[in-house]
C-alpha positions in Angstrom: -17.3 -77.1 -8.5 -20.6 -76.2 -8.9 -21.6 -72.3 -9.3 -23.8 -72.6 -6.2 -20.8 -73.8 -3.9 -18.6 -71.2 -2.0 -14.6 -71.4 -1.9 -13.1 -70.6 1.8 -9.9 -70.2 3.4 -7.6 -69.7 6.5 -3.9 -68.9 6.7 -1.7 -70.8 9.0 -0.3 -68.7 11.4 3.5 -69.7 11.2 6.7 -68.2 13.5 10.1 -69.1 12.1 12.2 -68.3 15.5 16.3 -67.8 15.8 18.0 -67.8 19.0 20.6 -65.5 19.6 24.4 -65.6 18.3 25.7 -64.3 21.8 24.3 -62.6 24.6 26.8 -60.2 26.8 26.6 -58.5 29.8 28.6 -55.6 31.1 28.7 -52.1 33.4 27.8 -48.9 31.8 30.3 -45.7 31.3 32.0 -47.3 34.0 35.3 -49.4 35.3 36.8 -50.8 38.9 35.4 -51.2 42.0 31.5 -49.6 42.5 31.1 -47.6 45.5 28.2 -48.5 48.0 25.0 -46.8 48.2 25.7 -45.4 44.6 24.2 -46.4 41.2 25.3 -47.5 38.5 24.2 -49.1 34.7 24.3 -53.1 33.7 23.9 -54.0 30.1 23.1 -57.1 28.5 23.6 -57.4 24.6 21.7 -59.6 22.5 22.6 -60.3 19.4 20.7 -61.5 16.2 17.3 -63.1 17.5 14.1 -63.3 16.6 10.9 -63.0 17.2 11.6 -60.2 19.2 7.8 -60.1 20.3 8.4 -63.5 21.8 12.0 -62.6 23.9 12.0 -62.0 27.5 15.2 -60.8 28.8 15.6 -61.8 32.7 18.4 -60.3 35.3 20.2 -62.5 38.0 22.0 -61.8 40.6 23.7 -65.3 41.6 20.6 -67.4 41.6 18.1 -64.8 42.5 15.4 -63.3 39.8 15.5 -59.4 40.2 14.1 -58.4 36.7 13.0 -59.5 33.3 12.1 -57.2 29.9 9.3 -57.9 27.2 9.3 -56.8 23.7 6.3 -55.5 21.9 7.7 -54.9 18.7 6.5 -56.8 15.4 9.7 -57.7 13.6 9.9 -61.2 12.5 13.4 -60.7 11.3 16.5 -60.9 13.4 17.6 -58.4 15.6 20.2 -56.8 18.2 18.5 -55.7 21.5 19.8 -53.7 24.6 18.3 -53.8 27.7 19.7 -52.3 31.2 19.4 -52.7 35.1 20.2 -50.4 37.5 22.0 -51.5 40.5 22.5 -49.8 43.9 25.3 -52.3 45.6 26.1 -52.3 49.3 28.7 -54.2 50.9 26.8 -57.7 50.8 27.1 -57.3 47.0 30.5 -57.5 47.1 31.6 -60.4 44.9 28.4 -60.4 43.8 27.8 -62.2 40.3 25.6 -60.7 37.9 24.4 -62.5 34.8 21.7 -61.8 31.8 19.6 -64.6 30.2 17.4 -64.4 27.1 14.5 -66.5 26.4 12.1 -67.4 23.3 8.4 -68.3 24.7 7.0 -69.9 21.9 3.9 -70.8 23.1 2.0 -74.4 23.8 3.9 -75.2 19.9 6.9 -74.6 20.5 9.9 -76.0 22.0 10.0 -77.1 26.2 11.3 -76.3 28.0 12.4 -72.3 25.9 15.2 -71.8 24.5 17.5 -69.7 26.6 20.8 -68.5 26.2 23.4 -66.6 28.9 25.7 -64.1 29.5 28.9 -65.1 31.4 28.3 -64.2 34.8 29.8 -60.4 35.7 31.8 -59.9 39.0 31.4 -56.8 40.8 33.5 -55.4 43.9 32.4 -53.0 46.0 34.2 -50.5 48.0 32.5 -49.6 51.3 33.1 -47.2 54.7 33.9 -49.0 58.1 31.1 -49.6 60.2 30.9 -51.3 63.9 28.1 -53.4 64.8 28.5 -51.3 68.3 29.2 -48.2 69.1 30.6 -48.8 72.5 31.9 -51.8 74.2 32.8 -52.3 78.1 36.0 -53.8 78.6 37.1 -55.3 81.8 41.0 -54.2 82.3 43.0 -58.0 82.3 45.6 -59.9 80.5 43.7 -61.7 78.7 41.5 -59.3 77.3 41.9 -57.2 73.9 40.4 -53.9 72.6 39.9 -54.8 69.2 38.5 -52.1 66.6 39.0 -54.5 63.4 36.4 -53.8 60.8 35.4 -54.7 57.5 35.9 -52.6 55.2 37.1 -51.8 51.6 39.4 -50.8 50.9 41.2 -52.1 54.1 40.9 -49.2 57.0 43.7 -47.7 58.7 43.3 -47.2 62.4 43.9 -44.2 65.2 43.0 -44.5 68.9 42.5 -41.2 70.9 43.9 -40.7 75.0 46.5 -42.7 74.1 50.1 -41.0 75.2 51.7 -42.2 72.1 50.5 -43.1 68.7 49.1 -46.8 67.6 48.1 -47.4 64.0 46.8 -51.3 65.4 43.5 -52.5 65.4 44.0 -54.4 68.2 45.3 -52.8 71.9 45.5 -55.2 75.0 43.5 -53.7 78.4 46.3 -54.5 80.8 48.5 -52.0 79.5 46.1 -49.2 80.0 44.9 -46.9 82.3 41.1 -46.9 83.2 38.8 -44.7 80.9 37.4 -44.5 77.7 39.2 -45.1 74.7 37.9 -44.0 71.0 39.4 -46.1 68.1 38.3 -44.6 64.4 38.6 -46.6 61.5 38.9 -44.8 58.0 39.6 -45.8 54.2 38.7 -43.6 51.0 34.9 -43.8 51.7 34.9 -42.8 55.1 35.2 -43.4 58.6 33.5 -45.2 61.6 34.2 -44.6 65.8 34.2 -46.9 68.3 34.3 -46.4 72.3 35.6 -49.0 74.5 35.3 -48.1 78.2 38.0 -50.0 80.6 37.1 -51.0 83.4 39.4 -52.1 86.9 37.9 -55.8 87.0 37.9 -54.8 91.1 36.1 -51.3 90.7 33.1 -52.6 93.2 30.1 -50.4 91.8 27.4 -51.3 89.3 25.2 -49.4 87.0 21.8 -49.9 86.2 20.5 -49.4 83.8 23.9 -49.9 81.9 23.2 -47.6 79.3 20.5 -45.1 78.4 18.6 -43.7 76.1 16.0 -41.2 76.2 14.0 -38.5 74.4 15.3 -34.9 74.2 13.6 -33.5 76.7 12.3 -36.4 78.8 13.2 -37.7 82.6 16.3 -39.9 82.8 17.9 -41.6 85.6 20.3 -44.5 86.5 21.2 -46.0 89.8 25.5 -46.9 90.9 25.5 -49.1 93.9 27.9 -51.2 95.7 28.4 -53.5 98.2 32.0 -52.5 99.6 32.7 -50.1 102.4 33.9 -46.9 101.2 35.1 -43.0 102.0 32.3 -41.9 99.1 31.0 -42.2 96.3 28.8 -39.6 93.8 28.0 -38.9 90.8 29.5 -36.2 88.3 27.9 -34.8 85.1 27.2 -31.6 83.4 23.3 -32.1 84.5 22.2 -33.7 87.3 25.7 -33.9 89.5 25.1 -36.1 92.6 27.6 -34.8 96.0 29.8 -37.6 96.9 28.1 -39.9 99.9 29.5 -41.5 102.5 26.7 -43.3 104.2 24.8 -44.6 101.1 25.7 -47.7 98.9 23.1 -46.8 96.6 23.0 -43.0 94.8 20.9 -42.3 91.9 21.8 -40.1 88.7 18.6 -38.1 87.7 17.5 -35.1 85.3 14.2 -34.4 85.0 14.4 -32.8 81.4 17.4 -33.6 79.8 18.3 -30.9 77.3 22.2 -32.0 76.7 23.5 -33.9 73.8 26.1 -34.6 74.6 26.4 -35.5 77.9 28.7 -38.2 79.7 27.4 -38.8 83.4 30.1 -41.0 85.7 29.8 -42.4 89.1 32.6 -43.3 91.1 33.6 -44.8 94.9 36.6 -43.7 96.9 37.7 -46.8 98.7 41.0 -48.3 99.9 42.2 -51.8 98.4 45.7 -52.2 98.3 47.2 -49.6 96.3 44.0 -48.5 94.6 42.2 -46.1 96.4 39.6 -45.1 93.4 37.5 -46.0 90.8 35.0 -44.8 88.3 32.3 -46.5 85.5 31.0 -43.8 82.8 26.9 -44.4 81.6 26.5 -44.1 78.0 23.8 -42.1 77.2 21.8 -41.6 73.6 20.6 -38.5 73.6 17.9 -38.9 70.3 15.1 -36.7 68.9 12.5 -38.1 65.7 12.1 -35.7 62.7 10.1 -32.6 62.7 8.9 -34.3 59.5 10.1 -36.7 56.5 8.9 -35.1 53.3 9.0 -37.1 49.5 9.3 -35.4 46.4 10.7 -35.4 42.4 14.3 -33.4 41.6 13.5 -31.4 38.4 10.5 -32.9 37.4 6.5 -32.3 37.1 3.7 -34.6 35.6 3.7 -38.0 34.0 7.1 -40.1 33.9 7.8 -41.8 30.7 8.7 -45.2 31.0 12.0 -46.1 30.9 13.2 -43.0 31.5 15.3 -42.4 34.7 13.6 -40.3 37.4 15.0 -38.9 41.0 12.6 -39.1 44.0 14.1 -37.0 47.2 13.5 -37.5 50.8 13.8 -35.1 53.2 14.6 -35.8 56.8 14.3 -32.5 58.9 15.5 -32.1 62.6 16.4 -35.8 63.9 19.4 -36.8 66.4 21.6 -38.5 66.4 22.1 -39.2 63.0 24.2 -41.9 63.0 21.7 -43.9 64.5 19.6 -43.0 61.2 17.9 -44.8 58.5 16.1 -43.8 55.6 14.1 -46.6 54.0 12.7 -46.6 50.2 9.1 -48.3 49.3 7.3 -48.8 46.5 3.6 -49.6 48.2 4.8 -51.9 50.6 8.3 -53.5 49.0 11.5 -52.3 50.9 14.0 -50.7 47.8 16.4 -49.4 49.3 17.8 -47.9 52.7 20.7 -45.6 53.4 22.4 -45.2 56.8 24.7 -42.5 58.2 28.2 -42.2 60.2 28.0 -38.9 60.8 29.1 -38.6 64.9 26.9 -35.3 65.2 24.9 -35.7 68.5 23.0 -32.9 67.5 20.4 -32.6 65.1 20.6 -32.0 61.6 18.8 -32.7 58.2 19.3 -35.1 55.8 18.3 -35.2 52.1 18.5 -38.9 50.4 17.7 -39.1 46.8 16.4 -42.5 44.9 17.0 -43.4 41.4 14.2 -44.4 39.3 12.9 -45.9 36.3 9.4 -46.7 36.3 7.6 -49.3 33.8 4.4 -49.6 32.8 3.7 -52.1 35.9 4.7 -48.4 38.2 1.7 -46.6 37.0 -0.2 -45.3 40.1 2.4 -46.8 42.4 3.0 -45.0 45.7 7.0 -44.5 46.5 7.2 -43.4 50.3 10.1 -43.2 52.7 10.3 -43.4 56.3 13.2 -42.6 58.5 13.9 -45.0 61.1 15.9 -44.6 64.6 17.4 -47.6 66.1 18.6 -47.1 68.9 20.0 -50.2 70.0 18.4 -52.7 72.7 18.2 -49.7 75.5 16.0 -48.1 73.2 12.5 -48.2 72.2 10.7 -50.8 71.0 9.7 -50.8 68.4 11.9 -48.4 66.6 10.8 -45.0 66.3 9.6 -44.0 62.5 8.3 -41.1 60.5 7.2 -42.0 57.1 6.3 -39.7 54.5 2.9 -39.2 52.7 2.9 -41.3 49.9 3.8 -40.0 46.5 1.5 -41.8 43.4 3.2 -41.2 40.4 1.5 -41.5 36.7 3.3 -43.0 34.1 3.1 -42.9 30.2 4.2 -45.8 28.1 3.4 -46.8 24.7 0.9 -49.4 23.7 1.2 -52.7 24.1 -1.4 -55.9 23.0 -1.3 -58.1 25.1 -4.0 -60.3 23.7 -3.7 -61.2 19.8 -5.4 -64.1 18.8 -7.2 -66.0 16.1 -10.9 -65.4 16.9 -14.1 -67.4 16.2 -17.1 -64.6 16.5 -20.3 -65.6 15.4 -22.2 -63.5 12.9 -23.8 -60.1 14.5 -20.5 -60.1 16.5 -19.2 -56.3 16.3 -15.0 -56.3 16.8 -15.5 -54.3 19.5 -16.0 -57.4 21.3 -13.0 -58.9 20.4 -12.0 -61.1 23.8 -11.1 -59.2 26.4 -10.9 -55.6 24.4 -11.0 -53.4 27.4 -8.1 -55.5 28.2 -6.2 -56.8 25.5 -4.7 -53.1 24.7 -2.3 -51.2 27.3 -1.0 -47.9 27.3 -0.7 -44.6 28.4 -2.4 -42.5 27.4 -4.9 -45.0 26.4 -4.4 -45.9 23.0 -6.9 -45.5 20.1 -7.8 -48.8 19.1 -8.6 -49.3 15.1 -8.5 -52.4 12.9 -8.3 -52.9 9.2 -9.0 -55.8 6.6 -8.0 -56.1 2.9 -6.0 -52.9 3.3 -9.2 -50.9 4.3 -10.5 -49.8 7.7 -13.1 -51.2 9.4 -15.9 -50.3 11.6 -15.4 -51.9 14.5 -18.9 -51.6 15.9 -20.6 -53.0 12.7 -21.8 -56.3 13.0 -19.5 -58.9 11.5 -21.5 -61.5 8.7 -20.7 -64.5 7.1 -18.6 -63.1 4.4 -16.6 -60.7 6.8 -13.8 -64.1 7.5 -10.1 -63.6 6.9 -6.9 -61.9 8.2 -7.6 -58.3 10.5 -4.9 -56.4 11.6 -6.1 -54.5 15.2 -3.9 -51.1 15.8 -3.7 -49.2 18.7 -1.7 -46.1 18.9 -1.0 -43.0 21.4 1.2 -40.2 21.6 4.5 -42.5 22.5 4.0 -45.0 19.4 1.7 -47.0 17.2 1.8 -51.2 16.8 0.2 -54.1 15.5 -0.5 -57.5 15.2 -2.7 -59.6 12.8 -4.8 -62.1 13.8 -7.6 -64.6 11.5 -11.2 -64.0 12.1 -13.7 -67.0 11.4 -17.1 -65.8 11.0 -19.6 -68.4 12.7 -23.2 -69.4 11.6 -26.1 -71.8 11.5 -26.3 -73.9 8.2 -27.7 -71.6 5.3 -29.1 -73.3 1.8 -28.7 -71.9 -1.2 -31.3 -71.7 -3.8 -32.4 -74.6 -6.1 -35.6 -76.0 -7.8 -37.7 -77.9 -5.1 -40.4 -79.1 -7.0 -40.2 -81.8 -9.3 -42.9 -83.4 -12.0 -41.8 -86.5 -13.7 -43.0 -89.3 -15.6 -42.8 -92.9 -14.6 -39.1 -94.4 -15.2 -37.2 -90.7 -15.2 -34.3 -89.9 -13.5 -34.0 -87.4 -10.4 -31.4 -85.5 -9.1 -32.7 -83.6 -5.6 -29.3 -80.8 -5.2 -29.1 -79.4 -1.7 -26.8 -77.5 -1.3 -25.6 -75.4 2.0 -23.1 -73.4 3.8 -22.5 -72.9 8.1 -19.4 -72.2 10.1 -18.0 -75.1 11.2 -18.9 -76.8 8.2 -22.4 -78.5 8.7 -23.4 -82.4 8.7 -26.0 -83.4 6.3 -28.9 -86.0 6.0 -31.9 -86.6 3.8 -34.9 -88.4 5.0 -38.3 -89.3 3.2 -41.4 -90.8 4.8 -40.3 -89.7 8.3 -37.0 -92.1 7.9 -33.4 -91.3 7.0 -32.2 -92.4 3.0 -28.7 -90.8 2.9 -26.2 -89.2 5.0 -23.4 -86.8 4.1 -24.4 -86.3 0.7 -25.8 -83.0 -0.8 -27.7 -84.9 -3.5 -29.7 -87.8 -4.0 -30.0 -89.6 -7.4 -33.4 -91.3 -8.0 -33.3 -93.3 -10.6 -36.3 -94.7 -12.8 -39.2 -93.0 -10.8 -42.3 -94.9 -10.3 -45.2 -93.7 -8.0 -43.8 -95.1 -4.6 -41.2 -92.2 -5.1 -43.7 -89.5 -4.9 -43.6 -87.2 -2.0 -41.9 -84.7 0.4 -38.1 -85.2 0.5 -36.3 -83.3 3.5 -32.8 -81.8 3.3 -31.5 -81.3 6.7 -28.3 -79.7 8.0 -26.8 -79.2 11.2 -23.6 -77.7 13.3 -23.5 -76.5 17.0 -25.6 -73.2 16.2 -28.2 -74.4 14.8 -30.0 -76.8 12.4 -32.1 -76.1 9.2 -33.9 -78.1 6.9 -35.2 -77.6 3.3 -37.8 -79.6 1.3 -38.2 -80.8 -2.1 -41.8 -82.4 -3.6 -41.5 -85.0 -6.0 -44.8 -85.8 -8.1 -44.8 -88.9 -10.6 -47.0 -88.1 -14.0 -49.5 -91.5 -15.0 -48.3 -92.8 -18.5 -51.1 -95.7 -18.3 -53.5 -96.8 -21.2 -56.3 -95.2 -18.9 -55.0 -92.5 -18.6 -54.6 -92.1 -22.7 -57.7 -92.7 -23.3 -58.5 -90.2 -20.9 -57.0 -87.3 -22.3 -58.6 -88.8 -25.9 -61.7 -88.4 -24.6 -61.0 -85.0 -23.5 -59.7 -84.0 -27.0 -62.6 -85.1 -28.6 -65.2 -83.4 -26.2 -63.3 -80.3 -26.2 -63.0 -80.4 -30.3 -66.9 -81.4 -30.4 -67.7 -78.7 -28.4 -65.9 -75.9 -30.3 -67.4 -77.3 -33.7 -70.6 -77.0 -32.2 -70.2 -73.7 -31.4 -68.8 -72.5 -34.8 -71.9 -73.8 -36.8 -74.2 -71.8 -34.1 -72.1 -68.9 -35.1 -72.3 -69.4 -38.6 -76.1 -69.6 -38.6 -76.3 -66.4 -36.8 -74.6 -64.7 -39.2 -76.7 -66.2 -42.2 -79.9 -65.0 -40.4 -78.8 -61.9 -40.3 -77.9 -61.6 -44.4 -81.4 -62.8 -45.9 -84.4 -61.7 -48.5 -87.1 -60.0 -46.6 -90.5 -58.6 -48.4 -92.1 -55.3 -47.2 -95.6 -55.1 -47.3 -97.8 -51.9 -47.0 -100.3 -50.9 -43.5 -103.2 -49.5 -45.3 -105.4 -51.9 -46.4 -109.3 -50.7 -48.7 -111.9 -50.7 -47.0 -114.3 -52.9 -47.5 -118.3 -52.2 -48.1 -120.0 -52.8 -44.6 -116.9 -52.4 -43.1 -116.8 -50.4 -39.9 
């Protein structure tokens, strides 16, 4: 190679990639049937795999995504990772099958679709309290027709029934052997317990109510109409508020309370009448007494400033004055994503407050999220419409996690690049606080805002670090430039029949294209030199050395000049010999004369002279 040439190089980014031995999933500090509305821990296991950096770990329940966990560490060598999930189950999870997969992303190189590798799936069962989908239920006394409390539940519920003369431990009770009334079943296992009202009714009882059950306001105007159609010895209405005197000239009386201020209160109207051997009847009104919260009010349990990532959290919401509770929900959101909701079976008519907590562990993606909760009344199809809600102000919470690069690349800069614009900087590093960002090549730091040159190529490792941890990654920087020559003779004097060698050499980034030309026309492509071999005069001239890549082109010249070796031409430079030798003779004699002159005999002769006789 010759001493003017450069030597480069670029490593081959290379990632050797194991999948695991096993990956296992199971609950945390816990056995048996979960409990609804609780939390609890999953845990999948991975064992030996590598790149970690490269591993996504994704949590299913059934079919359904609900989370996945990236790595930032730099290990290349195999290892064992843990990563859990926390669960809330209700009774629609019970059954439930939760699995764990883990999966290499490889990149465009490597192998599709990834390679994954599961867990076996995990079976959970879930205890949870009775509930009814109704509260009360009209029943129309006949053979046929059943009072049935049965509820899901688990474990199974036992069942009592109250204003009944003896005992009954049955879920089921037919109407025909009861009397007329209201009849409250409560279911109850381990967890808790759930009531139920069915009213019987005589299927001849000849009086309607409308509406046929009501709801309204603490406070507010109520009333219901009972009418009929038969003739009768009187009919009324009896409450604790409100009472209407039996009638016996109307078929229609009205139940009204201009501000109802009874929770509990269970108006009834009933006809006197004479039909066989039934001489009266009577129909209760359901009424939902409810009131909405004074206010709903979200906060942390034992806990001021940033959260850390990963790191569990408790958010309580507090519901204060609201009725009747078991009419109550209190919904979880994260901006606008439902999370989680708890409902109540307390039988309280009056109001109360309720406190609900939510278990948390924020990432990196919760940083300036807004958690909120609302409580919700429904209060059935009677009620309003929508359902009444009071949400919460919305609580942002910070969040501090460790750095992260998300963008590590081989980069291409061209010279006068600083690293500081390194693609997408602002970007490419996350973290909170944000991270001091530093970089280092050949084991020495780096300026980052100096301007890269054409000697600054080879393998940078960008750091960033905060109070929570420090990591890396190491990428190849190409420095890119327009063609540059070196230095080399460009002027050339030869005789007639000598050999030439023009050299031209350069250097650019990618690696320029070359061409000579001479006399405006391309000789040679490709080549840094050109050979000419046995000059004459039709080789005289400018030679041009260009080079070229996709920043730019530069060319360099070379003049050639071809001596005359012609008999002429000798006699020429005779001819000029001679002269010049003639002329310095001439000039030594001149010289040597001068300084004879100067060394001769000379005779001195006196001024005064006799006088001669006449003489003046």
């Amino acid at each position: 190679m010759s001493s003017n040439e450069t030597q480069c190089s670029q490593d081959l980014p290379i990632t050797i990639y194991k999948t695991p031995d096993s990956v296992f999933i199971s609950t945390v500090n816990h056995r048996g049937p979960m409990t609804e509305g609780q939390q609890y821990e999953l845990q999948c296991d991975v064992y030996n795999v590598a790149p970690v950096q490269n591993l996504t770990v994704k949590w299913y329940k059934g079919q359904t995504l609900l989370h996945q966990t990236n790595f930032t560490d730099t290990t290349e060598t195999p290892v064992n990772e843990t990563v859990t999930l926390l669960i809330r189950p209700d009774r629609a999870d019970d059954g439930a099958q939760y699995w764990c997969e883990a999966e290499l992303d490889l990149g465009a190189e490597g192998p599709q679709p990834h390679p994954t590798n599961s867990s076996n799936p995990l079976s959970i069962a879930v205890y949870y309290k009775p509930k009814h989908s109704n509260s009360t239920e009209t029943i129309i006394q006949d053979d046929k027709v059943m009072l049935d409390c049965t509820v899901k539940a688990n474990p199974a519920p036992t069942y009592t029934w109250d204003h009944l003369k003896e005992k009954n431990s049955s879920s089921v009770l037919k109407s025909s052997a009861l009397s007329l009334g209201n009849y409250t079943c409560t279911a109850t296992n381990t967890l808790g317990r759930d009531s139920k009202v069915f009213i019987v009714k005589d299927s001849q009882c000849p009086v309607q109510i409308i509406p046929r059950r009501a709801v309204v306001r603490y406070g507010d105007n109520v009333s219901a109409d009972c009418k009929t159609s038969v003739l009768h010895e009187g009919m009324g209405w009896e409450a604790s508020e409100g009472a209407v005197p039996m009638t016996k000239n109307q078929n229609l009386i009205t139940w009204r309370v201009p501000e109802l201020t009874e929770w509990d209160i269970k108006p009834f109207c009933y006809i006197n009448y004479k039909i066989g051997d039934k001489d009266r009847c009577l129909i209760e009104l359901p009424v939902t007494v409810y009131k909405t919260p004074d206010s709903v009010f979200i906060s942390t349990v034992n806990h001021r400033g940033p959260m850390m990532e990963g790191q569990q959290d408790e958010l309580q919401c507090d519901v204060h004055n609201v009725a009747p509770v078991q009419n109550l929900t209190v919904k979880w959101y994260k901006g606008q994503t439902l999370l989680h909701q708890t409902n109540f079976t307390d039988t309280i008519k009056t109001p109360v407050n309720k406190t609900v907590t939510l278990l948390i562990r924020p990432d990196r993606a919760d940083d300036e999220a807004q958690y909120w909760c609302e409580a919700e009344l429904d209060l059935g199809a009677e009620g309003p419409q929508p359902h009444p809600t009071n949400s919460s102000k919305p609580l942002s919470i910070a969040v501090y996690f460790a750095p992260k690069i998300l963008f590590c690349r081989d980069w291409s800069p061209l010279t006068e690049t600083s690293l500081d614009s390194y693609p997408l900087n602002l970007y490419s590093v996350e973290g909170n606080p944000r991270p001091d960002v530093s970089w280092r090549h050949k084991s020495s730091s780096v300026n980052s805002s100096m301007p890269l040159t054409r000697y600054d190529s080879g393998l940078y490792e960008i750091i960033a670090g905060n109070d929570l941890n420090s990591v890396s990654c190491f990428m190849n920087i190409t420095v890119e430039y327009a063609p540059v020559f070196y230095d080399s003779q460009e002027k050339f004097v030869v005789g007639e029949d000598s050999n030439i060698t023009l050299e031209c050499y350069s250097t650019g980034n990618p690696e320029p294209e070359m061409w000579w030309s001479f006399k405006n026309r391309n000789i040679s492509t490709g080549r840094r030199h050109i050979n000419i071999e046995r000059a004459t005069s039709t080789n005289a001239g400018v030679y041009t050395c260009s080079a070229t890549n996709k920043f730019g082109r530069s060319d360099k010249t070379f003049i050639v000049e071809i001596k005359d070796d012609s008999p002429n031409y000798i006699l020429t430079v005779v001819v000029v010999v001679v002269f010049i030798s003639l002329v310095l003779i001439i000039l030594l004699v001149v010289l040597m004369l001068k300084r004879r002159k100067s060394r001769g005999n000379y005779e001195v002769h006196s001024e005064m002279q006799p006088l001669r006789n006449g003489d003046p």
